[in-house]
C-alpha positions in Angstrom: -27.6 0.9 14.6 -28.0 -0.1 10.9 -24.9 -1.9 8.8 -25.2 -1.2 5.2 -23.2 -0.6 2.0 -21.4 3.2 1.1 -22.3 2.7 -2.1 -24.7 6.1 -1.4 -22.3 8.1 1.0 -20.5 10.9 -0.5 -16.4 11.3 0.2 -16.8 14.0 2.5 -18.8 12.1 4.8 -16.4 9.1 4.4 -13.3 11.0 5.3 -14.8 12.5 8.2 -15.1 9.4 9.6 -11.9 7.9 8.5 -9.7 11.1 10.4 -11.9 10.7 13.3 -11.2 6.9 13.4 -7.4 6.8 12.9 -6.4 10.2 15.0 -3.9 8.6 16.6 -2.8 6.5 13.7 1.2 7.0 13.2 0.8 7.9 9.6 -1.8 10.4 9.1 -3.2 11.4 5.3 -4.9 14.5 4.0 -7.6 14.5 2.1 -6.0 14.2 -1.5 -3.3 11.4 -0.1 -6.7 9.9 1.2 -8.6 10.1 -2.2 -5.2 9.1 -4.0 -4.7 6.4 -1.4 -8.3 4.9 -1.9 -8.0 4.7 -5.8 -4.7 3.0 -5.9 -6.3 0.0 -3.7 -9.1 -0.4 -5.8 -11.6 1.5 -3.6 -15.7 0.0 -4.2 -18.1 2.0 -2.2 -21.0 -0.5 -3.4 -18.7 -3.5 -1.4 -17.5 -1.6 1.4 -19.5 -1.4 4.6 -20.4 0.4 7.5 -22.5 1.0 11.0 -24.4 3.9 11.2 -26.0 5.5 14.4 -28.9 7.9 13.4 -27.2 8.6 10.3 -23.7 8.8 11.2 -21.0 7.0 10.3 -19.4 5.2 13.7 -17.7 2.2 12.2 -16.7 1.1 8.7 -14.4 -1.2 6.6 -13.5 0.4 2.7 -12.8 -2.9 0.8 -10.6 -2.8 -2.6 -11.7 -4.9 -5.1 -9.3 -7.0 -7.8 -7.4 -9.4 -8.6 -4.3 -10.4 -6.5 -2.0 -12.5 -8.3 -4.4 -14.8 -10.1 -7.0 -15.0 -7.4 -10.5 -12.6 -7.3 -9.8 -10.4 -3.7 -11.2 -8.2 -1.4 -8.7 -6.4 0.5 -9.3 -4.4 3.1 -8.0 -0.5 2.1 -9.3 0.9 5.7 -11.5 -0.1 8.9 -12.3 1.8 11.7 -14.3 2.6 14.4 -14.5 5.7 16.2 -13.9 5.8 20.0 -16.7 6.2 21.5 -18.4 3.0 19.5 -14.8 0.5 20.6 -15.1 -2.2 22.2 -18.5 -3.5 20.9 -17.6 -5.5 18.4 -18.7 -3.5 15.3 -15.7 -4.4 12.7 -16.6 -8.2 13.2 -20.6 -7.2 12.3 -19.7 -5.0 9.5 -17.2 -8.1 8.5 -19.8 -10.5 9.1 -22.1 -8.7 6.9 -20.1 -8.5 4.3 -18.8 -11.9 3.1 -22.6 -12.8 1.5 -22.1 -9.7 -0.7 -18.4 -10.5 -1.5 -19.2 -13.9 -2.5 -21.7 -13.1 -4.5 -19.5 -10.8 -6.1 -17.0 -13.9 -7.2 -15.0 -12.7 -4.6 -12.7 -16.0 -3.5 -10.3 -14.7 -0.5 -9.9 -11.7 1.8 -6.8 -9.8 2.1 -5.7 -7.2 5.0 -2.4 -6.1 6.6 -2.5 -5.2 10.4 0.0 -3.6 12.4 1.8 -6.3 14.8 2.0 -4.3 17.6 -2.3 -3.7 17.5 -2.7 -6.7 19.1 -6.2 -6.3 19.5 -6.7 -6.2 16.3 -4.4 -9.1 15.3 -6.9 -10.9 17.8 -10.1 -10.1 16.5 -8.7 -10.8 12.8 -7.6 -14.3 13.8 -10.4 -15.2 15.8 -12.6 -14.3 12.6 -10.2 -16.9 10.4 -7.8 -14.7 8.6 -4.2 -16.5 8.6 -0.7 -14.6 8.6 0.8 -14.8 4.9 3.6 -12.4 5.0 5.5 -10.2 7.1 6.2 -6.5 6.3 8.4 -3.8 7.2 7.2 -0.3 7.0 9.3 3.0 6.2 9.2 6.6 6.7 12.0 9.1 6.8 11.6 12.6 5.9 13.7 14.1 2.9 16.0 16.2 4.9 17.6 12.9 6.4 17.8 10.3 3.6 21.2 10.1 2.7 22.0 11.1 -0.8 25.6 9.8 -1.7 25.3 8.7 -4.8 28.2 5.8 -6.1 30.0 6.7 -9.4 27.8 5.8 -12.3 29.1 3.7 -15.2 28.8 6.1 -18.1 26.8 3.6 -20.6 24.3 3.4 -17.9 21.6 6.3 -18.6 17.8 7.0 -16.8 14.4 8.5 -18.3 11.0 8.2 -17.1 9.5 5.6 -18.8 5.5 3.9 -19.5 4.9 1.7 -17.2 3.0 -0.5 -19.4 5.7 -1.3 -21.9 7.8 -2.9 -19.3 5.7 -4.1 -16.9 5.9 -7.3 -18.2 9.1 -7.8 -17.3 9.7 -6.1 -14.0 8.6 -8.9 -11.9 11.9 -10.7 -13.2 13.9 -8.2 -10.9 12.0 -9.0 -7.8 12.5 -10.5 -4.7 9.1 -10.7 -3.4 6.2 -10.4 -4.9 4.5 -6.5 -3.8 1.9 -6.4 -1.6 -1.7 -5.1 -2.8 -1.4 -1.1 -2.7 1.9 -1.8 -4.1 1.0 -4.3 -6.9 1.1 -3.7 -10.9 -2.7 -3.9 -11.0 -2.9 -0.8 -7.9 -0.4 1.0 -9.8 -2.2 0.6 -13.0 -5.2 1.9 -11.2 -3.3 5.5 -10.4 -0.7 6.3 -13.2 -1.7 9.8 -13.5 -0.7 10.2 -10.3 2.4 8.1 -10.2 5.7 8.3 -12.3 8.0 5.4 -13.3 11.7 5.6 -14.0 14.2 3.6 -15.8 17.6 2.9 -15.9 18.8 1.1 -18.8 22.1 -0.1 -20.3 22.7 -0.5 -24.5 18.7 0.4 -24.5 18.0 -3.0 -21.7 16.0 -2.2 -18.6 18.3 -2.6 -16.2 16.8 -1.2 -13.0 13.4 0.9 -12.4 11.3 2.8 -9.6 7.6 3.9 -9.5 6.8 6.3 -7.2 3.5 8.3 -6.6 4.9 12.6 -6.1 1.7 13.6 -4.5 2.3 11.1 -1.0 5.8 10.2 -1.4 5.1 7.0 -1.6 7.8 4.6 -3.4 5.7 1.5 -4.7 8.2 -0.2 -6.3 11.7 -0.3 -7.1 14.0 -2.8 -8.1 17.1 -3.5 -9.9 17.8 -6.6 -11.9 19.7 -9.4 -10.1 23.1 -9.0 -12.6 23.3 -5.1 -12.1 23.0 -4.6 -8.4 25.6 -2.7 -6.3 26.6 -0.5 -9.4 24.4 2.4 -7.5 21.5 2.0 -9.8 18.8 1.7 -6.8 20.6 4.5 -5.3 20.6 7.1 -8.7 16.6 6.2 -8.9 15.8 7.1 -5.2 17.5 10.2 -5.8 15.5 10.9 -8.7 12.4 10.3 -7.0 13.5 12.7 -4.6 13.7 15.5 -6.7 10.0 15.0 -8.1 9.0 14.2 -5.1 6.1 17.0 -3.9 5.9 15.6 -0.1 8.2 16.4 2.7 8.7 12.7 3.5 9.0 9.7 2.0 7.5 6.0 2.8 7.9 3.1 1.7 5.3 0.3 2.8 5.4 -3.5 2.8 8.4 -4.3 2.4 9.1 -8.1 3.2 11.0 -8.6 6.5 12.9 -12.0 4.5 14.4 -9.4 2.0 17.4 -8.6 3.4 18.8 -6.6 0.1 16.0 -3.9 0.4 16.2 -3.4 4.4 20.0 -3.0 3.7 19.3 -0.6 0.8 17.1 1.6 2.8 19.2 1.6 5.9 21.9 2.6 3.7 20.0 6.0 2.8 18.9 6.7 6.8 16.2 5.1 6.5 14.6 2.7 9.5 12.2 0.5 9.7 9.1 2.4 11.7 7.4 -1.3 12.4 6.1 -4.3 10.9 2.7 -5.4 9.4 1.1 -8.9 9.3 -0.2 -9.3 5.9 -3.7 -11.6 7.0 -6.0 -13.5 4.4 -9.3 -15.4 4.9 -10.5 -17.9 1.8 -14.3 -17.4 1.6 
């Protein structure tokens, strides 16, 4: 058995492992959402890791590399182990091995989100130092059951897509918690060719936006500024992603369990919560 970086393993290889590793996973991705997926979290072979036995890749963790919020991070974009190599404490070697190489990198804390209910894992992560920082929601529905009443629209209102860029800056003023990694403004800034953003503005003010990402359905970010909610803004951009939407479903991950507006806004379209998350960081 030999840990070492995947800074010299080709995608192929690296997805192979990954679909053996998360068969039963609840959400599975194809190979573009997995390529798509690993570029929007900031994906660095040279600072991800992984066991090999006789060549073959039987345990791994693909690290994103950033900044999150102010602070240099490592997040961890996927780590797995394939059946027949569980249970011998692999992920904690591969971890293990890893935090020289991230700290020499300038790399000051390590960020991961779990799934509560893989206990095992929550176990191994704690017992390794990672703390619970947040709590998330996660949401699927597919596109035949999200509602799609749509309130009457105040005229003056009007929607277009929009740069990202020349807004961004002022986004975070509609939020109500801060996004998680995959759904930051640095991960989205990583993928825009992939991802569309939407506006909805009133006498030419931003008022309300969404960024979504066609090719996996998935809904990064929306928001609507505090002073304009309830006017069916949130619910005229969902329906707009919708209709560029080029998946059958669509999710909507780490969501924060304290936000109470976006749970209701979401149940409000058919849309249930599939589970929860612990977001987890380690300082190094």
């Amino acid at each position: 058995m030999e840990i070492k970086s995947l800074a010299n393993t080709n995608f192929d290889t690296l997805f192979g492992a990954f679909e053996q590793a998360f068969v039963d996973y609840e959400l599975q991705l194809d190979k573009s959402e997995h390529i798509a997926m690993l570029k929007r979290r900031g994906f660095n072979p040279a600072l991800s890791f992984a066991a090999f036995d006789r060549g073959k890749i039987v345990s791994f963790t693909c690290n994103g590399i950033g900044d999150f919020y102010g602070m240099p991070t490592a997040y961890d974009t996927g780590t797995g182990t394939l059946k027949d190599y569980r249970g011998q404490g692999l992920a904690t070697q591969i971890f293990e091995y890893s935090i020289p190489y991230l700290k020499h990198a300038g790399i000051n804390e390590y960020l991961l989100e779990v799934l509560q209910h893989n206990t095992s894992a929550v176990s191994v992560y704690s017992k390794i130092g990672f703390e619970v920082s947040r709590e998330f929601y996660y949401f699927r529905a597919e596109v035949k059951q999200i509602g799609s009443q749509i309130k009457s629209i105040d005229p003056t209102f009007t929607m277009q897509f929009i740069d990202f860029n020349e807004y961004s800056s002022i986004m975070s003023d509609f939020w109500d918690f801060k996004p998680s990694w995959q759904n930051s403004v640095e991960s989205i800034n990583r993928s825009l060719e992939g991802s569309v953003c939407i506006g909805v503005f009133a006498d030419s003010k931003l008022v309300g936006y969404g960024a979504f990402e066609p090719i996996s359905g998935d809904v990064t970010q929306i928001a609507v500024g505090k002073q304009h909610r309830r006017m069916g803004i949130g619910s005229l951009l969902f329906q707009k992603m919708i209709e560029v939407n080029k998946h059958n479903s669509i999710k909507i991950l780490n969501t924060d369990i304290t936000c109470n507006s976006m749970t209701a806004f979401l149940r409000s379209k058919n849309i249930e919560p599939m589970g929860k998350q612990f977001e987890m960081v380690k300082k190094l």
